[in-house]
C-alpha positions as CSV (number, residue, x, y, z in Angstrom):
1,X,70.0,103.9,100.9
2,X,71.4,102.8,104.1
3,X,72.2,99.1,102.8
4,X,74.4,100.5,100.4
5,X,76.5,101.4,103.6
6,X,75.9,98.0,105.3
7,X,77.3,96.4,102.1
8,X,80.2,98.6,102.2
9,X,81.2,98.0,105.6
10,X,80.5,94.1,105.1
11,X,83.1,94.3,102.5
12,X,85.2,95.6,104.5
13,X,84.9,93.8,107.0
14,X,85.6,90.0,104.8
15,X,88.3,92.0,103.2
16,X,90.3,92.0,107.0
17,X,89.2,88.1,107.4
18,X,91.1,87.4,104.2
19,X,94.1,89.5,105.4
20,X,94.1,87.5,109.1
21,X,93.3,84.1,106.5
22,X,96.8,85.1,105.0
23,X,98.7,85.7,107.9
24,X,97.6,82.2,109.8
25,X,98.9,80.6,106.1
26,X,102.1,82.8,106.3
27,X,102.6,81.4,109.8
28,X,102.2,77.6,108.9
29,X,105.1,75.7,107.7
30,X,104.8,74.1,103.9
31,X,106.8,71.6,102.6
32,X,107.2,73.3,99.3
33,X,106.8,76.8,97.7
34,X,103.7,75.3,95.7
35,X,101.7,74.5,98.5
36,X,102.8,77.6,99.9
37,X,100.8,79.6,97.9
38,X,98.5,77.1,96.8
39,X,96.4,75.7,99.9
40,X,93.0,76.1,101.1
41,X,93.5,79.0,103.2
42,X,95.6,81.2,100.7
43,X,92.4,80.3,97.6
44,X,89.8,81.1,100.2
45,X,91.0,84.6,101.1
46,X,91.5,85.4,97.9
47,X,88.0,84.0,96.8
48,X,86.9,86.3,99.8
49,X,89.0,89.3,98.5
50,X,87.1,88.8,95.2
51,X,83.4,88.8,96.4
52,X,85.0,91.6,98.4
53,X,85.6,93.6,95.9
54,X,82.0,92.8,94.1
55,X,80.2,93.6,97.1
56,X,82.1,96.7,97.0
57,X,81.3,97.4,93.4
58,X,77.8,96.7,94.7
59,X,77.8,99.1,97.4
60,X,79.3,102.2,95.1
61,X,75.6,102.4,93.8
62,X,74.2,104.1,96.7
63,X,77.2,105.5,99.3
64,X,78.6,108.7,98.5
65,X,82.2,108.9,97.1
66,X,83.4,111.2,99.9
67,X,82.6,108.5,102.9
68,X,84.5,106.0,101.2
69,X,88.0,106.5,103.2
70,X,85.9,106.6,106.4
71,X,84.3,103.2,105.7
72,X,87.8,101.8,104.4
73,X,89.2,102.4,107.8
74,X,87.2,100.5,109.5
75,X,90.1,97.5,108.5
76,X,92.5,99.5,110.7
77,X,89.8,98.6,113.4
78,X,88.7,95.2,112.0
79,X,91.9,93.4,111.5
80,X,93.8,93.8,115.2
81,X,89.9,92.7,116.2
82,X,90.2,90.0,114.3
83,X,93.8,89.0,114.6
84,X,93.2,88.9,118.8
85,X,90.5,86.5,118.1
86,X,91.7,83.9,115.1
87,X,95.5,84.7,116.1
88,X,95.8,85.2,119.8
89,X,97.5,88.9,119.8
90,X,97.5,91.1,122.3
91,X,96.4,94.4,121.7
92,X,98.4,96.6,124.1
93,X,97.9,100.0,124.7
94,X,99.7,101.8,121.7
95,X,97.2,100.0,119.4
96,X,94.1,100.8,121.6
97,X,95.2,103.8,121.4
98,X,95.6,104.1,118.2
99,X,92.5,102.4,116.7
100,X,90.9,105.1,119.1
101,X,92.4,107.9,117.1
102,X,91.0,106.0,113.6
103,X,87.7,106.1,115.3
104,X,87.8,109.6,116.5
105,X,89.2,110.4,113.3
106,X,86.1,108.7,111.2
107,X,83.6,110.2,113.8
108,X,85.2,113.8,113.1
109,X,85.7,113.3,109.4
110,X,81.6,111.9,109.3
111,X,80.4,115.1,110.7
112,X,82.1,117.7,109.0
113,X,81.1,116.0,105.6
């Protein structure tokens, strides 16, 4: 039941493009608080957070409850990714580092469960 796994870590994974979504809306000016909040960028990440969380729903059918806050880490890795890319951030060497210790941490958790 590997795509069960796939699923789960797609999820994840559109679940940190709607976060970087809101963050380049958060950075743009608006001319009022209703456009703010109500622009093509904020409804599309949240549409995104939606399938998200069906995908995720999905995905429960076949990945084991205890590998769950493995895969959900993965947005620790996805989103400073993601954020270079779409948002021009630098990752310097305290977040290298410390998207190393999230990965070490999921390799160590996988193979003592």
């Amino acid at each position: 039941m590997v795509k069960y796994y796939f699923v789960f870590v797609f999820a994840v994974f559109i679940t940190s493009w709607a976060q970087v979504l809101l963050k380049v809306s958060a950075d743009k000016e608006h001319k009022n608080v209703l456009s703010e909040y109500l622009n093509l960028k904020v409804i599309s990440a949240y549409s995104i957070s939606v399938i998200s969380i069906a995908l995720t729903l999905y995905a429960y059918r076949g990945v084991e409850l205890r590998f769950t806050p493995m895969l959900d880490a993965l947005a620790y890795v996805f989103v400073p990714i993601l954020s270079m890319f779409v948002l021009r951030e630098k990752l310097n060497g305290t977040k290298i580092i410390g998207i190393g210790i999230i990965v070490f941490g999921m390799v160590l958790f996988g193979a003592f469960h």
